[in-house]
GUSE-505247 format. One line per field, with one value per residue (C-alpha): z, y, x; residue number from 1. Coordinates in pm, 1 decimal, decimal comma. Layout:
<recs>
w (Z	...) $
v (Y	...) $
u (X	...) $
rose (NUM	...) $
</recs>
This chain:
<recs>
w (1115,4	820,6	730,9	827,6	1190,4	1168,8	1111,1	1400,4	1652,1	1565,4	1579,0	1862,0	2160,5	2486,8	2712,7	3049,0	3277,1	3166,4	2956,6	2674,6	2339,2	2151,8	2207,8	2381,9	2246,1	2451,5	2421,2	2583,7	2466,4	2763,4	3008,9	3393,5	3491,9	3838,5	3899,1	3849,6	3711,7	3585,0	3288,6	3176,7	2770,0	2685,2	2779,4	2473,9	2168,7	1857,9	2015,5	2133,1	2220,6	2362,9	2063,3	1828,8	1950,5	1904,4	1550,9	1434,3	1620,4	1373,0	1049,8	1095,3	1183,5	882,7	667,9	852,5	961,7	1319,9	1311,6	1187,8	1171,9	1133,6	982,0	894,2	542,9	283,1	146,5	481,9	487,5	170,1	260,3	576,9	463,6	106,8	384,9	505,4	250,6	223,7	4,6	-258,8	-301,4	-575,2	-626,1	-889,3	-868,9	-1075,3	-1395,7	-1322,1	-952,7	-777,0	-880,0	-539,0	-502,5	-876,6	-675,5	-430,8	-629,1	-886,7	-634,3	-298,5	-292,1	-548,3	-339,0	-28,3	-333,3	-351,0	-724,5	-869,9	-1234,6	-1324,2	-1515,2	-1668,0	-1358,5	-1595,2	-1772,7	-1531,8	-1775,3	-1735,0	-1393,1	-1363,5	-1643,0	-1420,0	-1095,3	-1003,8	-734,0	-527,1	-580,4	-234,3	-313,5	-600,8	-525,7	-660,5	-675,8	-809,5	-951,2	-1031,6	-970,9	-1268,4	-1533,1	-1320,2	-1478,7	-1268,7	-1107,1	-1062,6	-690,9	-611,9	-919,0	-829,0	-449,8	-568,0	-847,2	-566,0	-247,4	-492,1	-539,7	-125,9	-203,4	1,0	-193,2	-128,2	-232,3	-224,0	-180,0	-134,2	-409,0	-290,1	27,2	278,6	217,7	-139,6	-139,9	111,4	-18,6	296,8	215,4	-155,5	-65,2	28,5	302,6	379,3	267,8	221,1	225,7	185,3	472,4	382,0	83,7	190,2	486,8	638,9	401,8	441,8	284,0	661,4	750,6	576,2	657,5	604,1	687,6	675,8	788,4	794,1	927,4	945,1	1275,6	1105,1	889,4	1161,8	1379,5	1063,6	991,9	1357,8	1358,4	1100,0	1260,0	1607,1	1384,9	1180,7	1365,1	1102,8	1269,9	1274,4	1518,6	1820,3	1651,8	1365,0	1458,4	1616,8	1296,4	1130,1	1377,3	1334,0	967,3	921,2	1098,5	760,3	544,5	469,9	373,1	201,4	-31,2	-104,8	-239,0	-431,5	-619,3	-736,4	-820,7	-1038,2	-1188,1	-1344,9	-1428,9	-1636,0	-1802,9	-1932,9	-2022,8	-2241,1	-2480,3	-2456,2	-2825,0	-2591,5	-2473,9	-2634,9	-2319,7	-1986,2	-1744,0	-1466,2	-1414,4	-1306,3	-1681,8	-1886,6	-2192,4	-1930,1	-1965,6	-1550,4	-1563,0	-1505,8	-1270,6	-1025,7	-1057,8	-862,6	-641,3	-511,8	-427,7	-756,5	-961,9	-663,2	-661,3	-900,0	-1281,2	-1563,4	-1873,1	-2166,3	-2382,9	-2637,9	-2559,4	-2289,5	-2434,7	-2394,7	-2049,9	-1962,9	-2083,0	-1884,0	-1559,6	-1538,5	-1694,2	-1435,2	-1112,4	-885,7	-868,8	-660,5	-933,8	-704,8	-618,6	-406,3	-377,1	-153,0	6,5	-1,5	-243,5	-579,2	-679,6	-1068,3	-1122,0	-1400,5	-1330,3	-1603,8	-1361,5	-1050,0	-922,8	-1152,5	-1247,2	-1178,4	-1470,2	-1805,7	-2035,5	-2191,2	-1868,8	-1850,8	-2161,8	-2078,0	-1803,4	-1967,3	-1899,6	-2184,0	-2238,9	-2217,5	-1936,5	-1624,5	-1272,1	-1147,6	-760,2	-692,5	-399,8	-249,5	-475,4	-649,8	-976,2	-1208,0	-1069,6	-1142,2	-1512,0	-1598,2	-1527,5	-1718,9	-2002,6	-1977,2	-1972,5	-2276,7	-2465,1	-2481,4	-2623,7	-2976,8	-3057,6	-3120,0	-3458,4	-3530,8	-3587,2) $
v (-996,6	-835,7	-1031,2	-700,5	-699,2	-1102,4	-1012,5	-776,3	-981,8	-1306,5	-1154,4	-950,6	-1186,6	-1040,6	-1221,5	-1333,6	-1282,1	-936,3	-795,0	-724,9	-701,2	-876,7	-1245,3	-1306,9	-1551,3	-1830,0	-1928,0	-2247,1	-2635,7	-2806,3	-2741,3	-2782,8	-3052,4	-2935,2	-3275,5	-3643,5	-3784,3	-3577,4	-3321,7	-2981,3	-2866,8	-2811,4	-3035,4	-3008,5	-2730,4	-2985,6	-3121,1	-2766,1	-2415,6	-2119,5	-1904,1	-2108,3	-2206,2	-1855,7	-1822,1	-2163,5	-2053,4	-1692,2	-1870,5	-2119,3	-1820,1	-1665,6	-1973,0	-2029,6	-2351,2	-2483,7	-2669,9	-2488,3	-2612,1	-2426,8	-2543,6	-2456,2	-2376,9	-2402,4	-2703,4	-2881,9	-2822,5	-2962,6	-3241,7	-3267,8	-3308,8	-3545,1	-3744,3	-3791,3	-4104,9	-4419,4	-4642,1	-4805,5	-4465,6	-4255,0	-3875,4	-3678,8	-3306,2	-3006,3	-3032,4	-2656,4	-2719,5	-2564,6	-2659,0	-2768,6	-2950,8	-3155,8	-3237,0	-3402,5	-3586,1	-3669,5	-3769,2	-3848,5	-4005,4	-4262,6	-4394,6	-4479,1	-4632,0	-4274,6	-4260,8	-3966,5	-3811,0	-3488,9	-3336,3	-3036,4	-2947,6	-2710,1	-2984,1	-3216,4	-3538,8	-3552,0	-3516,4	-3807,6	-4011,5	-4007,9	-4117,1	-4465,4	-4732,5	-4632,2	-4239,4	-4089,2	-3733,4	-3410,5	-3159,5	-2817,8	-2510,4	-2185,0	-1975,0	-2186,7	-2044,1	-1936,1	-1912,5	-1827,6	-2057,1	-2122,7	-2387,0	-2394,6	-2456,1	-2609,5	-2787,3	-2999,9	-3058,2	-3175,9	-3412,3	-3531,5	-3554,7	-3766,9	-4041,6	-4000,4	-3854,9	-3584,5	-3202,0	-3043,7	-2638,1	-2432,7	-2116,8	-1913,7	-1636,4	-1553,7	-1521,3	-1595,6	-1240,1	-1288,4	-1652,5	-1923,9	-2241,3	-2427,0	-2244,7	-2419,0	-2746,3	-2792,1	-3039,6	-2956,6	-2569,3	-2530,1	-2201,1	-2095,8	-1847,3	-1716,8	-1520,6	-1316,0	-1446,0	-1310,3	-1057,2	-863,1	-1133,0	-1159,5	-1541,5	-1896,8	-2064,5	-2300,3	-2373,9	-2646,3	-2587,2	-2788,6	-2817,4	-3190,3	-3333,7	-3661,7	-3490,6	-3237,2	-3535,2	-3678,8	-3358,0	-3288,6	-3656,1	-3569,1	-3236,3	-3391,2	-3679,8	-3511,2	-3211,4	-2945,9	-2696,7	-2331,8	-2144,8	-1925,7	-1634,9	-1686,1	-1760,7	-1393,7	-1263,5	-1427,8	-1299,2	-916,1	-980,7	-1091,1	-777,4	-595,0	-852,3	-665,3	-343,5	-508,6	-735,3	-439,0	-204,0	-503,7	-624,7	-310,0	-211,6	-554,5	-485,0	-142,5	-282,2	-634,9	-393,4	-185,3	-483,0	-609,8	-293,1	-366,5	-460,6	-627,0	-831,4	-1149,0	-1285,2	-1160,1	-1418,5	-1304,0	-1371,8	-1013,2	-965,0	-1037,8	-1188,6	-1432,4	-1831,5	-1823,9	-1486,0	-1557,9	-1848,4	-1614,8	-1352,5	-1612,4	-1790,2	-1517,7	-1114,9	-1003,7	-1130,7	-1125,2	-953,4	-1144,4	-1146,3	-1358,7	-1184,6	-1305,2	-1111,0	-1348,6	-1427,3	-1566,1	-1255,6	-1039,2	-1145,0	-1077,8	-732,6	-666,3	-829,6	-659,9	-295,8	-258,8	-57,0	-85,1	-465,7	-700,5	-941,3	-1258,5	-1580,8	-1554,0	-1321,1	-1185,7	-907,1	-490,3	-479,3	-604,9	-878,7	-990,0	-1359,2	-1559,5	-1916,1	-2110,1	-2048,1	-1972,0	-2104,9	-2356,8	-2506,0	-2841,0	-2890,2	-3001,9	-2807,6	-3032,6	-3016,5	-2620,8	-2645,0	-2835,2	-2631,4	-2309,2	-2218,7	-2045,8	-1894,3	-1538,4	-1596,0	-1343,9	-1342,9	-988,4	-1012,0	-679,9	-470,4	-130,5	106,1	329,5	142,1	463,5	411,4	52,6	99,4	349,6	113,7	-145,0	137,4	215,9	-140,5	-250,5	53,1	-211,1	-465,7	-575,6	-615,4	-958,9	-1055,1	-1198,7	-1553,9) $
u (-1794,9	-1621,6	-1281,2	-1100,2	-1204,3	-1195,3	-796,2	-761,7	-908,2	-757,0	-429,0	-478,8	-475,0	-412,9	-201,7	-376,6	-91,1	13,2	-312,2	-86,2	-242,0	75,2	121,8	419,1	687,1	741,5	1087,5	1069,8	1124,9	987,3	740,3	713,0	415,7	257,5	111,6	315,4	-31,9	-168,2	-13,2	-58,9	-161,4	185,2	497,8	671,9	726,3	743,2	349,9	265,7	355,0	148,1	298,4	186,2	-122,3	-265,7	-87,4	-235,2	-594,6	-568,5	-502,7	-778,3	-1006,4	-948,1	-1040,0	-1285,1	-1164,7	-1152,6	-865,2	-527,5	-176,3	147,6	490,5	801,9	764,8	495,1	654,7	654,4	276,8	201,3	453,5	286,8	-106,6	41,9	214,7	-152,2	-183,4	-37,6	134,1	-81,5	-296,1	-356,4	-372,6	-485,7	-298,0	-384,4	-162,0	-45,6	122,8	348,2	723,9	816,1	475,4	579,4	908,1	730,5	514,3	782,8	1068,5	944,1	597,5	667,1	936,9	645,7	408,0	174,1	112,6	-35,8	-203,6	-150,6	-489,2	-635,1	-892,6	-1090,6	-1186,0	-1402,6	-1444,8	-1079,6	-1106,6	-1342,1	-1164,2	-834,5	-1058,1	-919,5	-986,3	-766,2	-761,0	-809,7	-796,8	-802,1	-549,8	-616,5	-413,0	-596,6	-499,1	-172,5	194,9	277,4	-2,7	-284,4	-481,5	-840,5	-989,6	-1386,8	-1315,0	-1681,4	-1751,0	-1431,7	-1445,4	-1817,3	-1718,1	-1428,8	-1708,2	-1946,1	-1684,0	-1603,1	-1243,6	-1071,5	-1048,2	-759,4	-680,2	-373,9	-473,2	-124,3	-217,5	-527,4	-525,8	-821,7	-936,9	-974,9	-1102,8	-1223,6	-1197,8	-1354,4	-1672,5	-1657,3	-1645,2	-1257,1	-1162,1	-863,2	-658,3	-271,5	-62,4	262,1	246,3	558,9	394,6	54,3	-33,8	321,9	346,4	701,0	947,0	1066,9	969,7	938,1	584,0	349,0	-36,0	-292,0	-675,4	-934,4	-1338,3	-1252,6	-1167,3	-1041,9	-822,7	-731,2	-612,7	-367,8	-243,7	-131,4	-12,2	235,0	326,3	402,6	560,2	779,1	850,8	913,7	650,2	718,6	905,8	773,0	973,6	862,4	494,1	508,8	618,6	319,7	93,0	207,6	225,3	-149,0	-242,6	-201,3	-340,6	-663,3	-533,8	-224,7	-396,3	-700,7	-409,7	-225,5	-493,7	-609,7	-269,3	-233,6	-586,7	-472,1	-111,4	-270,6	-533,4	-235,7	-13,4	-285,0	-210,6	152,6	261,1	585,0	354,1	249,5	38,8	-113,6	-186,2	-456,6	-790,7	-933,8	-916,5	-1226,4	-1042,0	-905,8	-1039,1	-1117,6	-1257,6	-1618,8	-1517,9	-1285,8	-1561,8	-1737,7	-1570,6	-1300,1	-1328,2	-1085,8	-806,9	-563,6	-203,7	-18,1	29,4	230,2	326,8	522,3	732,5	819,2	1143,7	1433,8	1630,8	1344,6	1248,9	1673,1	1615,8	1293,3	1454,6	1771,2	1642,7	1350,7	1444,6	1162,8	1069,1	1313,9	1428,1	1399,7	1202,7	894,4	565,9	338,9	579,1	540,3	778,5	746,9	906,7	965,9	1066,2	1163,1	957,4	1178,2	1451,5	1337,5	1007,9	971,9	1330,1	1246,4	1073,3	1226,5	1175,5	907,6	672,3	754,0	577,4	312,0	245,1	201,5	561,6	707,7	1093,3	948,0	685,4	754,3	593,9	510,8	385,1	235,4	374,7	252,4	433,9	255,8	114,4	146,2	546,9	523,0	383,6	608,1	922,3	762,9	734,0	1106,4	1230,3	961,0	1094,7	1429,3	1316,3	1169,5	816,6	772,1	636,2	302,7	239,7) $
rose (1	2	3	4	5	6	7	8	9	10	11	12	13	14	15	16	17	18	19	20	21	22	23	24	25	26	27	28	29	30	31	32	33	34	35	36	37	38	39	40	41	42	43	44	45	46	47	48	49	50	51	52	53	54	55	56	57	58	59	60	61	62	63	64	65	66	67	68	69	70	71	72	73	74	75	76	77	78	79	80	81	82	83	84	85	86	87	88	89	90	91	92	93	94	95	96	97	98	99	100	101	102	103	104	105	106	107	108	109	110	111	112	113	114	115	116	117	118	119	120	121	122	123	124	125	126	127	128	129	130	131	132	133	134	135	136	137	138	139	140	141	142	143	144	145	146	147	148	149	150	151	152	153	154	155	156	157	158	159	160	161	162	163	164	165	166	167	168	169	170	171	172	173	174	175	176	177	178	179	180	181	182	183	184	185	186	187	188	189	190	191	192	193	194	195	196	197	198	199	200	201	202	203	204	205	206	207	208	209	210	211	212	213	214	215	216	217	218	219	220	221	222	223	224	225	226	227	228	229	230	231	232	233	234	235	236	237	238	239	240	241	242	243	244	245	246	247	248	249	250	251	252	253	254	255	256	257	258	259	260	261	262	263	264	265	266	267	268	269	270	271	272	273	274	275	276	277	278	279	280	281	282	283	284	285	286	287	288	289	290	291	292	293	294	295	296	297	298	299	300	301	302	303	304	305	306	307	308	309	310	311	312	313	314	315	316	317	318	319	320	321	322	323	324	325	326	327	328	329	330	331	332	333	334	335	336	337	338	339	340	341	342	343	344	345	346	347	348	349	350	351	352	353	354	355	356	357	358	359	360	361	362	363	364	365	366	367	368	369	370	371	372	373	374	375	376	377	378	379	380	381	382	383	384	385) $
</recs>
């Protein structure tokens, strides 16, 4: 079944009292138990809710996965499935993570004795280099938030399965339309929800999927534990979000495919980060593991001043944190998505002074490029090193 009518009927569930073809939302904490001994699937909405049920079943459907768990926010997935593993173990994490991800690796998991290396995953000696005794898992996140840099998906959930360790992917900016990490080797997928997957900068969520019934079992452990699992509302939301996903992420990426090509020739521009490009490192590697280059770009124009100019003369892009929406939002990651790093790890990272995030809506491109023109037309050309 193609992934477009995979969408519709996942997300289309009709309801069995009624026949309606829109989940209804189930706005209850507790449920009644017919039977003193003997109790029903639900009692509870933290362990389970009929709302959610159906969300969770479509976003494991789309992976591919059997097993699919829904939380409050992105970062209360990751949380959730890092929570997973216990004091004394070690992690290795894609050197080019997330910014709330390096919080929780920097501030919160050492204090439960969960160490972790950051590494280069292109380069797979490294990889195996940082592999110690008590490493339990390689988490990858491609392409990274905000370089775009790629991860050979397969190569690394094979180098992590050969020395029995668990492979875990982040796969907010592609989407499950655009890549399926399960299918490469992945135990275990993580999304911010919030982003494609929802899809109208409406709702905060967060996803975890697995094949593994193990891992499926810790992950709901933690969910039931913990609690922070995602509203019936909200789940709704999700639900009527995903419908669009298809269509949304088709017009997005090709829109971001013309707009990179013609930042390239961009004498503003000293960088373009996105791996639909050919001159990009992961080119040949996203040409095989993922449909396109996906719906969001980096660009640097050589400056903080510059990237100022850019932010505040552009009219058509929302000028905020986040991606994934209909409208286009422009971010700043020094600031924004990525302020928890000093400014030496920015650095590290690929995070440069005049490095901007461009999430690709569903205006019209040739509008799109033409505001870029007007706003580039401000500032200098940077000189040549």
């Amino acid at each position: 079944m193609h992934d477009w009518t995979k969408i519709i009927k996942a997300t289309t569930v009709q309801d069995p009292a009624t026949g309606a073809v829109n989940t209804p939302i189930q706005l209850s904490s507790t449920f009644n138990q017919a039977s003193f001994d003997e109790f029903g699937k639900f009692d509870y909405s933290r362990s389970g809710n009929p709302t959610r049920e159906v969300a969770e079943h479509a976003v494991a459907t789309l992976e591919d996965g059997q097993f699919g768990y829904l939380f409050s926010t992105g970062m209360a997935a990751i949380s959730s499935v890092l929570m997973t593993f216990s004091q004394g173990d070690h992690l290795i994490i894609s050197k080019y993570v997330y910014g709330g991800t390096f919080r929780i690796l920097e501030e919160v998991l050492p204090r439960f004795g969960i160490e972790h290396t950051f590494v280069d995953l292109s380069d797979l000696d490294a990889v195996a280099a940082a592999i110690q005794p008590n490493t339990k898992a390689i988490y990858i996140e491609t392409p990274s938030n905000p370089i775009l840099a790629v991860t050979d998906i397969a190569a690394v959930a094979d180098l992590a399965h050969q020395h029995h360790l668990i492979a875990i992917a982040d796969n907010t900016f592609m989407s499950p339309v655009l890549q399926k990490p399960l299918h490469l080797g992945v135990d275990i997928v993580v999304h911010s929800a919030t982003k494609f997957l929802a899809g109208h900068s409406d709702i905060v969520a967060g996803a975890a999927i697995t094949n593994d019934q193990e891992l499926a079992d810790q992950i709901y452990f933690i969910q039931n534990a913990v609690g922070a699992t995602l509203g019936v509302t909200d789940c709704w939301l999700l639900l009527r979000g995903i419908k669009t996903l298809g269509v949304r992420m088709q017009q997005s990426s090709s829109a971001a495919q013309r707009i990179a090509e013609w930042l390239e020739q961009q004498p503003q521009v000293t960088r373009v980060c996105y791996p639909g490009l050919p001159s990009n490192a992961g080119y040949a590697i996203q040409q095989r593991q993922a449909v396109n280059g996906g719906a969001v770009l980096s660009f640097d124009v050589g400056s903080e001043t510059a990237a100022r100019t850019v932010a505040e003369t552009t009219t058509i892009p929302e000028f905020s944190v986040s991606l994934g929406g209909t409208e286009t939002i422009l971010s700043y990651p020094p600031k924004m998505s990525h302020a928890e790093l000093s400014v030496a790890d920015q650095a590290a990272s690929g995070i440069t002074p005049g490095l901007l995030r461009f999430s690709v809506g569903l205006e019209d491109p040739d509008d799109l490029i033409a505001d870029l023109a007007q706003a580039f037309a401000k500032i200098a050309v940077p000189a040549q090193s």
